[in-house]
C-alpha positions as CSV (number, residue, x, y, z in Angstrom):
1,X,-7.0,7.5,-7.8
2,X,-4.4,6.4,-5.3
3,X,-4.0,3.9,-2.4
4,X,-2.4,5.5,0.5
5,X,0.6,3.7,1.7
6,X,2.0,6.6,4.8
7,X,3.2,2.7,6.6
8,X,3.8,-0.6,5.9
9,X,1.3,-1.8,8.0
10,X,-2.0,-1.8,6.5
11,X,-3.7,-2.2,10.0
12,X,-1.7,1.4,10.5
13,X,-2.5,2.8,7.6
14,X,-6.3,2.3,8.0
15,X,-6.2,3.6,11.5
16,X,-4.6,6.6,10.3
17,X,-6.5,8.0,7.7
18,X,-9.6,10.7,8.1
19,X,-13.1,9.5,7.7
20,X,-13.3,11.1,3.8
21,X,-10.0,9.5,3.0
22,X,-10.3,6.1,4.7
23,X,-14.5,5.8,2.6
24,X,-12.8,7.1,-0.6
25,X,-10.0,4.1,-0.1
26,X,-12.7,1.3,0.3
27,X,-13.5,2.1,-2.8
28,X,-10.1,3.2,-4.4
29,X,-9.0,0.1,-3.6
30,X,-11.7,-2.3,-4.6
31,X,-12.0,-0.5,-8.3
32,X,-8.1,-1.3,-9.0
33,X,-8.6,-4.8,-7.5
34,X,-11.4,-5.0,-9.9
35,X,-9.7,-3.3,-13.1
36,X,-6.5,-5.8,-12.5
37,X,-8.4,-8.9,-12.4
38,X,-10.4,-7.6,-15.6
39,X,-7.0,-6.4,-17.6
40,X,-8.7,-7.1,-21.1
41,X,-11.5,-4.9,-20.5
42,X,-10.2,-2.3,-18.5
43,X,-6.6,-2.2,-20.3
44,X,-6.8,1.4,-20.0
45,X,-7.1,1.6,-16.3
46,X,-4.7,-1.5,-15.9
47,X,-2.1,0.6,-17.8
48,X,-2.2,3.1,-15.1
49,X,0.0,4.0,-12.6
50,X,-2.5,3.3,-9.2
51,X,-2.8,0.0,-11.0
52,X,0.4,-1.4,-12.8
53,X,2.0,-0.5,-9.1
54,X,-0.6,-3.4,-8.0
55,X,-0.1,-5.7,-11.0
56,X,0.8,-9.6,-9.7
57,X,0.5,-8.9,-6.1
58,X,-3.3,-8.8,-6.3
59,X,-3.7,-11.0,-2.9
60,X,-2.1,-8.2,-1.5
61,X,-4.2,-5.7,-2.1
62,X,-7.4,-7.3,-1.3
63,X,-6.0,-7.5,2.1
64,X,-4.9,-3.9,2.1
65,X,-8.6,-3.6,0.8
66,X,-10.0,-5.3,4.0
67,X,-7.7,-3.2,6.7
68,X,-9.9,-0.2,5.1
69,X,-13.4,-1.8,5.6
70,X,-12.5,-3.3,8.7
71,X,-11.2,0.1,10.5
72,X,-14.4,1.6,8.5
73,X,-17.1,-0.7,10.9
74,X,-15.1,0.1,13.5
75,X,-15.6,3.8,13.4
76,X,-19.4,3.0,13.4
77,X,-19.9,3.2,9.6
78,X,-21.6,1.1,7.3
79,X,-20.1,-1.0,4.5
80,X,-23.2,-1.7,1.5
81,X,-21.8,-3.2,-1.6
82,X,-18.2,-4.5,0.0
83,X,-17.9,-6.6,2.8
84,X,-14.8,-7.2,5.0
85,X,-13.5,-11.0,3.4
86,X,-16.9,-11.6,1.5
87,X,-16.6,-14.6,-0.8
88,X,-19.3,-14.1,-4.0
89,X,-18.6,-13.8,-7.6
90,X,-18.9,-10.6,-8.6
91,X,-16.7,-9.0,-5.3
92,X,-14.3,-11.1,-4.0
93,X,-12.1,-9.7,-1.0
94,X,-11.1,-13.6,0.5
95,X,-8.1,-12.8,1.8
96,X,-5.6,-15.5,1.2
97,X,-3.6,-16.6,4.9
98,X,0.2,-15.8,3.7
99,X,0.5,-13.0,0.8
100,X,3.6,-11.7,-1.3
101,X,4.5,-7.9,-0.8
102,X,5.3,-6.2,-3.9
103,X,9.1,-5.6,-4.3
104,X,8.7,-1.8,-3.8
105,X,7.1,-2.1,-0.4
106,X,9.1,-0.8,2.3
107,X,10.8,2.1,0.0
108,X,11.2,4.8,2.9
109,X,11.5,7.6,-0.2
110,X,7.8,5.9,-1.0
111,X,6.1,5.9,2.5
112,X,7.5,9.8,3.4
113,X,5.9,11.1,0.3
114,X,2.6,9.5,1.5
115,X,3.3,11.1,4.8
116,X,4.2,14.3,3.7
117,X,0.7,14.6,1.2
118,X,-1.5,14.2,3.8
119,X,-0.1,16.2,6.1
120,X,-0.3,19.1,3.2
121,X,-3.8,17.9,2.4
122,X,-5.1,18.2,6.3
123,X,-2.3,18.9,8.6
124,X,-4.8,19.7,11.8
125,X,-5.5,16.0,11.7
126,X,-2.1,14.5,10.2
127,X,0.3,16.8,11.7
128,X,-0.1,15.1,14.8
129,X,0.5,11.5,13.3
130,X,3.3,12.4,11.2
131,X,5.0,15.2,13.5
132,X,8.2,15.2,11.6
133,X,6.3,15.4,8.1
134,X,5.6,19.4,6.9
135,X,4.4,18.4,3.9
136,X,6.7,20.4,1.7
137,X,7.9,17.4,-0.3
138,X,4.2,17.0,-1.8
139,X,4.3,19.1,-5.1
140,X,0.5,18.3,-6.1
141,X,1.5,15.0,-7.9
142,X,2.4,11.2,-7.2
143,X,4.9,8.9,-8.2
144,X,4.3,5.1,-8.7
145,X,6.2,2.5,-8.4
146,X,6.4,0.9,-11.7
147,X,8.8,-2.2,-13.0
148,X,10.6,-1.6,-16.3
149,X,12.9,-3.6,-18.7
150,X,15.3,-6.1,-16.7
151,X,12.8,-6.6,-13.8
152,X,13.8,-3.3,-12.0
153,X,11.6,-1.0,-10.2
154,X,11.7,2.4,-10.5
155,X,9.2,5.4,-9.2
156,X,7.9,7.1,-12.1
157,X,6.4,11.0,-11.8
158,X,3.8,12.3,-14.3
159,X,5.6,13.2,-17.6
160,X,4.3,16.9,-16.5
161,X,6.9,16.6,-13.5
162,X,9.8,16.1,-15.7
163,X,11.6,14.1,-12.7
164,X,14.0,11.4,-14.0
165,X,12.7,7.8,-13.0
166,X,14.4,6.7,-9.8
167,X,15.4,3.3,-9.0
168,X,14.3,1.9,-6.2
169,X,14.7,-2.0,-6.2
170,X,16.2,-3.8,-8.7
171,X,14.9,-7.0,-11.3
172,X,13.9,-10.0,-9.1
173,X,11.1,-11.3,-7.2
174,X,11.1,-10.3,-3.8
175,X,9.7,-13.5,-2.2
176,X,8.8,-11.2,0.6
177,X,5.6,-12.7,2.4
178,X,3.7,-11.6,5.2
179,X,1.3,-13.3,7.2
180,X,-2.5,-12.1,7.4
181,X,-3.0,-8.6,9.6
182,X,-5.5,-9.9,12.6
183,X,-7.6,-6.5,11.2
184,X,-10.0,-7.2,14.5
185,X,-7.3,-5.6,16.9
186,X,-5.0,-4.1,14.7
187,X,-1.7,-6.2,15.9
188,X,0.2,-7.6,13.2
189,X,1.6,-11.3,13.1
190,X,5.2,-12.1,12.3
191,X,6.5,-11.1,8.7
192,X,8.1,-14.0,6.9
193,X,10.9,-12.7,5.3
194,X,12.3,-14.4,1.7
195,X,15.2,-13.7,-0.5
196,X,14.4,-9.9,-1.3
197,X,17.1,-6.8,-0.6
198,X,14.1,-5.0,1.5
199,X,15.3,-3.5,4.9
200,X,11.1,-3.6,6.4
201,X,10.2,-1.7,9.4
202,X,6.9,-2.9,11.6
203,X,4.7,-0.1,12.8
204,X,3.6,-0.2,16.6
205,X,0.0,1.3,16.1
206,X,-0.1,1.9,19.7
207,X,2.9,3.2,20.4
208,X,4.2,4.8,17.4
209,X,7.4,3.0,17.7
210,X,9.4,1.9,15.3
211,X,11.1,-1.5,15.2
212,X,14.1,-2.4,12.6
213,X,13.9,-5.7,11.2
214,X,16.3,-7.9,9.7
215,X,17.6,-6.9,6.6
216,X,16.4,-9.7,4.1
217,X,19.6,-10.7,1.5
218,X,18.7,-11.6,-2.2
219,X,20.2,-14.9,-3.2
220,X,23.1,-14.4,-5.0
221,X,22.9,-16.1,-8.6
């Protein structure tokens, strides 16, 4: 159980993925959606990794969830049980117009694991999208961003890994928002940055550029 984040753009990150990676995130996505907004009776699952990473910045992820069903009619497939911004009880992806990012978003350590696991997963297809990934950093596990005692966020391996939590952003909201991805054409409108301490970097889809922004400065207290 995972949700891909190789970019910052979720636009980009939908475009990118293989067909069997890109179905299996429809669904990925929607089941943590689901478990977060259910914490009492899936504490279990909300207690996870995949999921705590997710925890509060819900409108966030139902957007990421979109990008994927969006790219996936695009390719010509069929979406059953989810629909792209469908408003019903029971599976609710209305995405809201301005969103906040999780604090962790943006953490380049983050973004070039997720690079460097697919390319080890299927490097004929993502060698060519990630040319300066090998996929040697990918050691058959995951870290997730999780936030620990004073606010801070650190990434956390599997206990099995016995790699010492790293942190990655400290205590703090981030206040970081970002407008809603036009997921018709892939193009992205402005970011509107708050009071976080994230440097963010905007993915050109077409071009594979990549543009610096701003850095965004925390408020001092």
């Amino acid at each position: 159980m995972i949700t891909f984040c190789p970019q910052t753009n979720f636009d980009a990150i939908a475009s990118c993925l293989d067909n069997k990676r890109l179905g299996g995130q429809r669904n990925e996505a929607w089941s943590i959606l689901k478990w977060l907004r259910n914490p009492v009776r899936y504490k279990n699952f909300v207690a996870a990794g995949y999921c705590a990473m997710w925890k509060g910045y819900e409108p966030a992820l139902v957007a990421y969830c979109n990008a994927m069903l969006v790219e996936w009619a695009r390719r010509g497939k069929k979406n059953d049980l989810l629909k792209p911004y469908q408003n019903d009880k029971e599976r609710n992806l209305v995405q809201e117009k301005d969103y906040e990012m999780p604090p962790w978003w943006g953490n380049e350590e983050l973004h070039d694991y997720h690079k460097h696991a697919l390319v080890a997963k299927l490097p004929e297809h993502y060698k060519k999208i990630f040319p300066e990934c090998d996929g040697s950093l990918y050691n058959g596990s995951y870290p997730w961003p999780r936030r620990v005692e004073g606010g801070a966020w650190v990434l956390r391996w599997p206990k099995s890994r016995k790699i010492p939590d790293k942190v990655i952003c400290e205590g703090g909201e981030s206040g970081l928002k970002r407008k809603t991805q036009d997921t018709t054409t892939g193009n992205v409108r402005k970011s509107e940055g708050g009071e976080s301490g994230l440097k963010r970097k905007t993915q050109d889809t077409m071009t594979g550029n990549v543009r610096k922004s701003k850095r965004l400065r925390r408020k001092t207290e």
